[in-house]
C-alpha positions as CSV (number, residue, x, y, z in Angstrom):
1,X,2.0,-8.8,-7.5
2,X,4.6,-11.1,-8.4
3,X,7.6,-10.0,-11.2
4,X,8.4,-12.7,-13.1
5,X,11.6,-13.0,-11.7
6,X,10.0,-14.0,-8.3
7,X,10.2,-10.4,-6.5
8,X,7.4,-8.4,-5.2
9,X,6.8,-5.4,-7.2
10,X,6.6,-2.3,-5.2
11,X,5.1,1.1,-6.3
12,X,7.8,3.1,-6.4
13,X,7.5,7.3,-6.8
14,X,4.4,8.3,-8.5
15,X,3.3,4.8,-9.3
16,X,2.5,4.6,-5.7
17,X,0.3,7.5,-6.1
18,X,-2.3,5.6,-8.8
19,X,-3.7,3.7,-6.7
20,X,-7.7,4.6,-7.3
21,X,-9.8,5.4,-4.2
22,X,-11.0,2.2,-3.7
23,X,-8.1,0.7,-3.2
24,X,-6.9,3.9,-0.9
25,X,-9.8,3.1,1.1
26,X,-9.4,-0.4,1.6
27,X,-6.0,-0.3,2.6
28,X,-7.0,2.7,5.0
29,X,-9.4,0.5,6.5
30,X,-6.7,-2.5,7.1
31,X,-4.3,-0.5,7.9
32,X,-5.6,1.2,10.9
33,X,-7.6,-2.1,11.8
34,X,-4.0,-4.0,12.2
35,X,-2.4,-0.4,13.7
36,X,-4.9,0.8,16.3
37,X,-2.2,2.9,17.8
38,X,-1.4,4.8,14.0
39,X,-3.4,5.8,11.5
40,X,-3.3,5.8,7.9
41,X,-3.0,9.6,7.4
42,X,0.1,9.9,9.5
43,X,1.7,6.5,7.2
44,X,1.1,9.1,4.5
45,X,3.1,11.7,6.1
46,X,5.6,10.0,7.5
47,X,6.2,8.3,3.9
48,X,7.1,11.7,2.5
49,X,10.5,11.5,4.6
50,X,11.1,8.3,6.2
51,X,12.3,5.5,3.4
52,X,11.1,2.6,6.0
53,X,7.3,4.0,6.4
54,X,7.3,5.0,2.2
55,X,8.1,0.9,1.9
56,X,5.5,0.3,4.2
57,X,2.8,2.3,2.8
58,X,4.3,1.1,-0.8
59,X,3.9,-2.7,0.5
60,X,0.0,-2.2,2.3
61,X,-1.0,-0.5,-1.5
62,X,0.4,-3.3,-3.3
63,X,-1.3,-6.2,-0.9
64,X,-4.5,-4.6,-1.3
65,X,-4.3,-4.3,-4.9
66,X,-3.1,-7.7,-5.4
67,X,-5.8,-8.7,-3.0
68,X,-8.3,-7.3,-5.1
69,X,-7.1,-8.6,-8.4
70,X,-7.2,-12.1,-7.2
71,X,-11.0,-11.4,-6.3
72,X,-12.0,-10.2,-9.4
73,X,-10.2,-12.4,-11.4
């Protein structure tokens, strides 16, 4: 997802938290295919203190969803 300023948007908060299950599954899925050594569970976790991993997890949700827009649409 492009802003129209040229900027990736990024679920921030509890935006990154409406994802719908699909998408949560997807990006699980891709996640842990490209992390063998992690899984998406711990991403989770470790998003709930570490700023770098919240940005990751924000960045994989966004991909996926964008991903999946461009699919559809």
């Amino acid at each position: 997802m492009t802003r129209p300023d040229g900027k990736a948007a990024r679920a921030n908060g509890r935006d990154a938290q409406r994802h719908d299950a699909a998408i949560m599954g997807k990006t699980l899925r891709q996640y842990e295919r490209c992390h063998p050594d992690d899984t998406f569970a711990d991403l989770v976790r470790r998003s709930s203190f570490s700023k770098e991993d919240r940005r990751l997890l924000e960045d994989w949700l966004v991909a996926t969803a964008s991903h999946a827009g461009s699919a559809d649409g």
